[in-house]
C-alpha positions in Angstrom: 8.4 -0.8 1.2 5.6 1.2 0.2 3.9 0.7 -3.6 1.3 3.3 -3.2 1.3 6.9 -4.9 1.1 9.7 -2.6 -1.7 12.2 -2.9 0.7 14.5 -4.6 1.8 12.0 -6.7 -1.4 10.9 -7.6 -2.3 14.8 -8.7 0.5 15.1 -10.9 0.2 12.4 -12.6 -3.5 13.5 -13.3 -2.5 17.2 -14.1 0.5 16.1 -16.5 -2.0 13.2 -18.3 -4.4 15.8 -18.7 -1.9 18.2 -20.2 -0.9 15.7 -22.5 -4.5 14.7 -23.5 -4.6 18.5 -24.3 -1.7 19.6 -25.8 0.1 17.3 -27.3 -2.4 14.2 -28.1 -4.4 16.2 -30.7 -1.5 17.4 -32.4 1.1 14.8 -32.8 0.3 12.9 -35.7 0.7 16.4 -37.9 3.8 17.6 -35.7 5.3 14.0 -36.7 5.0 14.0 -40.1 5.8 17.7 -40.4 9.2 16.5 -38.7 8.4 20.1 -36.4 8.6 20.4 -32.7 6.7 22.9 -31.2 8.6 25.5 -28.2 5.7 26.4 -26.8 4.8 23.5 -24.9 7.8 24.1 -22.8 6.1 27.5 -21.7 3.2 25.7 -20.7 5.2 23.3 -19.0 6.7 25.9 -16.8 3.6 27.3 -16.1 2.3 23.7 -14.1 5.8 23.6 -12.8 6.9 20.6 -14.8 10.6 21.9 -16.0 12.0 21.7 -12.3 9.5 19.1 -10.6 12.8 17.5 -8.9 14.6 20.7 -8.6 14.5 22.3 -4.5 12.2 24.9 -4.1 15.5 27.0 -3.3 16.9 27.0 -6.7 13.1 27.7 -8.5 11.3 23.8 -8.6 9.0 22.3 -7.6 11.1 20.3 -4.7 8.9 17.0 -5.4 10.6 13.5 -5.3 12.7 12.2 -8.3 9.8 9.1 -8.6 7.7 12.2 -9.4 10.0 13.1 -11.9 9.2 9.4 -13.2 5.6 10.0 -13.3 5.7 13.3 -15.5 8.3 11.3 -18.2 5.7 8.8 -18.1 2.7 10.2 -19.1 4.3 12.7 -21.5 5.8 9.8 -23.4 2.6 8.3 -23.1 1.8 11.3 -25.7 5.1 11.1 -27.7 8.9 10.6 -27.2 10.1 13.9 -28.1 8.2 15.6 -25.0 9.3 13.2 -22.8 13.0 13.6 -24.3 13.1 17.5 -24.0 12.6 17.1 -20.4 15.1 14.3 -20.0 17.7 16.7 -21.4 16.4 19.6 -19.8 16.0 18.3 -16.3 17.5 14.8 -16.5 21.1 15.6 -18.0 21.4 19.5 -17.2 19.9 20.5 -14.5 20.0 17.6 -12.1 24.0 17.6 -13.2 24.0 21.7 -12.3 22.1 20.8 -8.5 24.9 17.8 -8.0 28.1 19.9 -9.3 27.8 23.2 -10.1 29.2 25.9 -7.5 26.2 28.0 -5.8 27.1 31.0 -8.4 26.6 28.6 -10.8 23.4 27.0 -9.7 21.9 30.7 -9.1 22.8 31.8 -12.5 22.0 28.4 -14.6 19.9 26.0 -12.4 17.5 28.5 -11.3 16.3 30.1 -14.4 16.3 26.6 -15.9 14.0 25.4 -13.0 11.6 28.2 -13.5 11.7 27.4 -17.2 12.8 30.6 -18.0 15.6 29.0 -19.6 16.4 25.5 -21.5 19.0 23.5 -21.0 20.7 20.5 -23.0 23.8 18.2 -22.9 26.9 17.9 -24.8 28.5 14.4 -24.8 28.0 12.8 -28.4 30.5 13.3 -31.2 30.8 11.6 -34.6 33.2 9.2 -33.6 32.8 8.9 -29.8 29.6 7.2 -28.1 29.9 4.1 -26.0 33.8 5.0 -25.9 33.6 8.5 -24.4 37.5 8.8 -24.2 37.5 9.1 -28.4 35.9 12.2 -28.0 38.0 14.9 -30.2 37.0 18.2 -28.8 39.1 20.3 -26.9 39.4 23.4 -24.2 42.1 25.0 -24.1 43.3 27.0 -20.8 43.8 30.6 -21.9 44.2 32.5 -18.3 40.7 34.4 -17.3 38.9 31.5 -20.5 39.1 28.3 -22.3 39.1 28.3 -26.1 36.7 25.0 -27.0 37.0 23.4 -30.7 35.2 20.6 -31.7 31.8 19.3 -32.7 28.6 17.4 -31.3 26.6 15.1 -32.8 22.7 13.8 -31.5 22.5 16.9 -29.3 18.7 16.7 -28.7 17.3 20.8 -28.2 20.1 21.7 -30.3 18.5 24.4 -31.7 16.5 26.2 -28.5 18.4 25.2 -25.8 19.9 28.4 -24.1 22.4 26.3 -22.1 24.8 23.0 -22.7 26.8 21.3 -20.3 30.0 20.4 -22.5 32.5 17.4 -22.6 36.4 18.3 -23.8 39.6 17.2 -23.3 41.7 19.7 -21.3 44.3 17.0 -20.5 46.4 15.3 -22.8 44.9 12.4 -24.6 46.9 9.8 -23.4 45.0 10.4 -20.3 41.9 9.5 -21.2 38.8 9.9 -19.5 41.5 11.8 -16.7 41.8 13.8 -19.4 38.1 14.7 -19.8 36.2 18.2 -18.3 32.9 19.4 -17.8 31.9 23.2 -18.8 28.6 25.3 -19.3 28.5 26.7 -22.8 25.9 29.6 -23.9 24.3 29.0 -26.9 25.5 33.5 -26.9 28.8 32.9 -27.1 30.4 34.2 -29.9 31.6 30.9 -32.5 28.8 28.5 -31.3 26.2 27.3 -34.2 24.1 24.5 -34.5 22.2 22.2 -37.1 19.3 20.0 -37.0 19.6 16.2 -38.4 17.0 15.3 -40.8 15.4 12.1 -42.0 15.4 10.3 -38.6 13.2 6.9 -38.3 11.8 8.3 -35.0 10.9 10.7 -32.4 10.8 12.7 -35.8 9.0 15.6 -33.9 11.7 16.0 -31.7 14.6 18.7 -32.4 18.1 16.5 -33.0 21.3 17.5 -34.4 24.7 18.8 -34.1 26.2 21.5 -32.3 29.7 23.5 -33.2 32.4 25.3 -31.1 34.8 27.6 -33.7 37.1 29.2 -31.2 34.5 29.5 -28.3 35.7 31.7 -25.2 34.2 29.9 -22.2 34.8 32.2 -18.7 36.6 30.2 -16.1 33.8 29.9 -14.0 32.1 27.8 -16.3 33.6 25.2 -16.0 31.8 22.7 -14.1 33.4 20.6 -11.2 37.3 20.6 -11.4 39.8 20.1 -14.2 39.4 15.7 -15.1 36.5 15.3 -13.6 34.7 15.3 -16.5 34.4 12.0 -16.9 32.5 11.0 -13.7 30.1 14.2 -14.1 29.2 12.5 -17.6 28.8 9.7 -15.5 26.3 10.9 -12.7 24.8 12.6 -15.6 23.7 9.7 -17.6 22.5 7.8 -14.1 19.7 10.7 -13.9 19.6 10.7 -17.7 18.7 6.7 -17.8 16.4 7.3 -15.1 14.3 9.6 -17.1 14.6 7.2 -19.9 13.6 4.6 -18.3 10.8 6.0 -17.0 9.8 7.1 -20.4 9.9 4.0 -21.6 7.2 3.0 -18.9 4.9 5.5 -20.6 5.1 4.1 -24.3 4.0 0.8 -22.8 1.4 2.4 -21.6 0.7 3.8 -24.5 0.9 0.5 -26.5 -1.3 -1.2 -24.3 -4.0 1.4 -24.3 -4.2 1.3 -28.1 -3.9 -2.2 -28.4 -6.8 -3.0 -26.3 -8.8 0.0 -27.5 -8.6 -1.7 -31.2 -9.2 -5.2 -29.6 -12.4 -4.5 -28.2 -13.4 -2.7 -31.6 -11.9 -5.1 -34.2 -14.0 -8.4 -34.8 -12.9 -11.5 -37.1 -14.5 -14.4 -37.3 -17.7 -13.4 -35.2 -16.2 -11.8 -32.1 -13.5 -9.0 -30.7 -9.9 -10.1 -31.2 -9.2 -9.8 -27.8 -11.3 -12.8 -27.3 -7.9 -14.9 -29.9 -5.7 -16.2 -27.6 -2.8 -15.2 -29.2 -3.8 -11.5 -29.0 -4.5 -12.1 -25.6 -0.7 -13.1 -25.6 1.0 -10.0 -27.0 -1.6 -7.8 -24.3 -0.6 -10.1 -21.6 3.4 -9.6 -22.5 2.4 -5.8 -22.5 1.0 -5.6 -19.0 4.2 -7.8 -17.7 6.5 -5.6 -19.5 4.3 -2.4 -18.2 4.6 -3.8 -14.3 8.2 -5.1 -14.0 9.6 -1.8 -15.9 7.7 0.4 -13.7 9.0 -1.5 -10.6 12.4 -1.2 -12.0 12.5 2.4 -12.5 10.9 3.2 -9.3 13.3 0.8 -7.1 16.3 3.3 -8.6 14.4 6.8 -7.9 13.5 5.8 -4.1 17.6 4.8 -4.2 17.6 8.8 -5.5 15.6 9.8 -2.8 18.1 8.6 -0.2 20.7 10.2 -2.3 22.7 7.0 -3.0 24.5 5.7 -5.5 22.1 4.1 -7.7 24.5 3.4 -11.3 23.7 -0.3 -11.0 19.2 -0.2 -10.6 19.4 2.7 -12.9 21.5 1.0 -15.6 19.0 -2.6 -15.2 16.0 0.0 -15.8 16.8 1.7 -18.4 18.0 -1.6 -20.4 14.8 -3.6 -19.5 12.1 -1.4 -19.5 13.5 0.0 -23.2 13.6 -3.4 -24.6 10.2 -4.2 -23.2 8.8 -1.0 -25.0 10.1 -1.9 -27.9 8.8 -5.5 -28.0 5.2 -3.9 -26.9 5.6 -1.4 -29.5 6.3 -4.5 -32.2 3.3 -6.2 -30.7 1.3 -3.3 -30.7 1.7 -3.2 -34.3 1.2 -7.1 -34.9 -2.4 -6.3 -33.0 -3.6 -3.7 -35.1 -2.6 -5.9 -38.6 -2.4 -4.1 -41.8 -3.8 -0.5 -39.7 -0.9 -0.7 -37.5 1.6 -0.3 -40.7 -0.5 3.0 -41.5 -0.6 6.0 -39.7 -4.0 6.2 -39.1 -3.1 4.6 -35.7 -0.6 5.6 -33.1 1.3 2.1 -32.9 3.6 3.0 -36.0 5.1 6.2 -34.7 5.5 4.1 -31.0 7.8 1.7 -33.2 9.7 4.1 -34.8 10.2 5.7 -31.9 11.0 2.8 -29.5 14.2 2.1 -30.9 16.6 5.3 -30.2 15.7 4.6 -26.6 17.7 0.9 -26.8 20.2 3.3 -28.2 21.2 6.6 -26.7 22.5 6.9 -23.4 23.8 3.3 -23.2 23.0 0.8 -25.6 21.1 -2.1 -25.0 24.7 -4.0 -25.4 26.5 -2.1 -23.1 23.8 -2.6 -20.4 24.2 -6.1 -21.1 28.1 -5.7 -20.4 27.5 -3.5 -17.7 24.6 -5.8 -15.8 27.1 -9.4 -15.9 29.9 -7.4 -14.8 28.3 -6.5 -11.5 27.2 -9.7 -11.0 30.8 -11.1 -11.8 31.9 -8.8 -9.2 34.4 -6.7 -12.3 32.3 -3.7 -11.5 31.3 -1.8 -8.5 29.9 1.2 -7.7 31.7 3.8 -4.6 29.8 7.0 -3.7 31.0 10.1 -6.0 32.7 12.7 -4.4 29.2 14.7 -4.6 26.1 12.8 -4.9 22.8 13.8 -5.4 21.2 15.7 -2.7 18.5 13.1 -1.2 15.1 14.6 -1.2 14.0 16.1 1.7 10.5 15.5 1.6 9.2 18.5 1.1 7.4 19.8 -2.1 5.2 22.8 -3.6 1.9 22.3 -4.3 2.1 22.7 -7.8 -0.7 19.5 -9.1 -3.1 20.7 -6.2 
């Protein structure tokens, strides 16, 4: 068992902080209140090879590890959620789901460009009345010979408005089926009857694109569909195990972020003749931080070495994502409590890192269904077999793309 970073590891983290000192740091604040997100940091991703980093060099990444891909969601949520987000959807959700079931024609025509950055990519699972219970979904695909005619809608669709591609969840069975019932296809934000629409007014990650996403009679080729007819379900699945992953992982980084600020203002703050990091108390809510910091990292990187070998991984990835998410937001509440009266203003960084700290114990599995999910395992109700196709293991090669 080996804790240490690798040089290449080590480099990227380096190159990705630094990008994030630079590009996104000084801008933030602004972009957050202005509720905008700005496209061309995902340019400048691509150009430091960011937008595939876990991606084989064969379909236009970087071929680096999928702990690397930790390390970038880190330190861009160390700058703010919505960069780390973008590339949780882009790489995460889409285009780790395109390398593990897409046909060769379709990883050529989707997963390379997407790798390369040259295209965006974003995930379609959400609706109105469907979350936790994916089987309530409402939209539908409809086999029409050489296409399939999709109708429905999508709700919390993050990219909504610049992704180029979505990976799409319909029923093409009969209800009564339920998550048999369930397939996977590759929509183009071209086709002819797709639309989308930002939400507005959220509590956080406000400079992050959000919204929904519309199919009025959408002709999807056959070949885009992705995997077979019912397997929709477990791609969704497999999905969300990379997409926790990336989560998780971005949690890591916002209590990093937290615990940065918060013992930046405790050496400069002084009441009652000395720094407040010299109060016990304070000393408490850092202390909790640097736990929190340590065991989530642990976490997240005991699921992407378990990615590495290209096992099964549902389980680590699941007791991750639900820990190191509450931890960020409890550092994120502390972080406030240690700043006083400046952390409720937006002078300082800690009130954006609470807003934002709470979708995370949200999307992509609530903090309850974690719960539900972690005692069932140990109950021995749930257990995990390999899926028919599993992520490819890495194969220890990689570009040289942080040297």
């Amino acid at each position: 068992m080996n804790f240490e970073f690798s040089e290449e590891q080590a480099m990227l983290r380096k190159t990705v902080r630094d990008f994030t000192d630079k590009e996104i740091m000084p801008h933030i604040a602004d972009w957050d209140r202005e509720g905008k997100f700005d496209p061309d940091v995902f340019p400048k991703l691509a150009e430091l090879g960011l937008m595939g980093v876990c991606i084989p060099e064969e379909y236009g990444g970087a071929g680096m590890d999928y702990n690397s891909l930790a390390i970038v969601c880190e330190e861009l949520e160390r700058g703010d959620t919505a960069f780390r987000t973008a590339v949780s959807v882009h790489t995460g959700l889409n285009s780790m789901t395109l390398l593990q079931w897409g046909t060769e024609e379709q990883k050529q025509k989707y997963l390379a460009p997407q790798a390369k950055g040259e295209k965006i990519g974003a995930f379609g699972l959400t609706e109105p009345g469907a979350g936790s219970d994916v089987a309530a979904l409402q939209t539908t695909a409809v086999d029409h010979g050489d296409y399939y005619v999709l109708n429905g809608q999508k709700t919390w669709i993050s990219l909504c408005d610049f992704a180029d591609n979505f990976i799409v969840f319909a029923y093409t069975g009969d209800r009564s089926e339920r998550h048999k019932g369930i397939s996977a296809f590759i929509v183009e934000r071209a086709f002819e009857g797709f639309s989308s629409k930002a939400i507005k007014g959220k509590l956080g990650i406000r400079s992050g694109n959000t919204g929904e996403i519309f199919f009025e009679n959408v002709k999807v080729p056959k070949e885009n569909l992705l995997g077979n007819e019912g397997e929709g379900f477990k791609i969704a699945m497999a999905a969300l195990d990379n997409g926790r992953f990336t989560v998780a992982a971005g949690a890591v980084g916002q209590i990093m972020a937290c615990l940065e600020a918060s013992v930046k203002y405790s050496h400069e703050r002084e009441t009652f003749g000395k720094e407040i990091g010299r109060h016990q108390l304070v000393q408490q809510m850092i202390a909790k931080m640097e736990a929190g910091l340590q065991m989530s990292r642990l976490l997240v990187y005991r699921a992407g070495e378990l990615k590495n070998q290209g096992k099964r991984n549902t389980r680590e990835t699941s007791l991750a994502k639900w820990q190191a998410c509450d931890f960020a937001n409890e550092a994120a509440n502390d972080a406030v409590q240690v700043h006083g009266a400046y952390g409720y203003s937006d002078e300082y960084p800690v009130e954006r890192y609470l807003r934002n700290s709470k979708a995370p114990v949200i999307y992509e599995g609530t903090r309850e269904v974690h719960t539900i999910m972690q005692a069932e395992y140990v109950l021995g109700y749930r257990t995990d077999k390999p899926l028919n196709k599993m992520l490819p293991a890495w194969d220890g090669q990689a570009t040289e793309l942080a040297k």
